[in-house]
C-alpha positions, 0 to 999 in steps of 0.5 A: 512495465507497469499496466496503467502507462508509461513506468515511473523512473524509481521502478526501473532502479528499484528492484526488490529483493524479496516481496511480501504481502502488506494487504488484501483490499477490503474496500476502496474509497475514490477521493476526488483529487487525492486518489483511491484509499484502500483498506484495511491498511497496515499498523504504524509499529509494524510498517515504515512510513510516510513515504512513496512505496513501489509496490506489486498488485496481485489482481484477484483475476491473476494479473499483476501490475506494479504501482506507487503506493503512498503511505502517510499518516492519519489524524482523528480525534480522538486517536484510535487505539491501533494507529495505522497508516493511510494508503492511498494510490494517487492515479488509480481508480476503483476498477485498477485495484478490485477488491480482493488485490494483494498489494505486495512490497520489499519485505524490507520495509517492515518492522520488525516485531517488538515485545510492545507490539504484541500485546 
């Protein structure tokens, strides 16, 4: 059951085979309206996306709680160098996601690596 109310209905179909960790906040930014973006955030050639994403918090106080995590795309202009995805968490806040959480998802959901990703 997640921590932060009543559990989405994906979690209860979705169970994931074998977790592994997409990131460890560094910093958050509450967006009135959209949510709480968390940093840094995963390289587009090497995670799935946009989409919503079942997730496993890893709290640095040893609690987990499981989320929903949505990954989109980012627009700057100029582009970056090292495209990466936006993360955001649509109903949690700053002191649901402390700094330093591990937030864990199907190992599945990543890509695997490619030559012209390593460079």
């Amino acid at each position: 059951m997640c921590s932060f109310g009543r559990s989405p209905s994906h979690f209860r179909r979705y169970t994931p085979r074998v977790l592994r960790r997409l990131l460890t906040v560094e910093d958050t930014f509450q967006i009135r309206g959209r949510g709480l973006l968390v940093v840094p955030t995963p390289r587009v050639e090497d995670f799935r996306g946009p989409g919503s994403v079942p997730v496993e918090l890893r709290r640095p106080d040893g609690t987990h709680a499981l989320a929903e995590l949505s990954v989109h795309h980012q627009f700057f202009s100029p582009p970056p160098r090292e495209r990466r995805w936006g993360c955001l968490f649509a109903s949690l806040t700053r002191g649901d996601v402390p700094l330093g959480t591990e937030v864990w998802c199907d190992r599945d959901l990543f890509l695997e690596p490619t030559p012209s990703s390593h460079r």
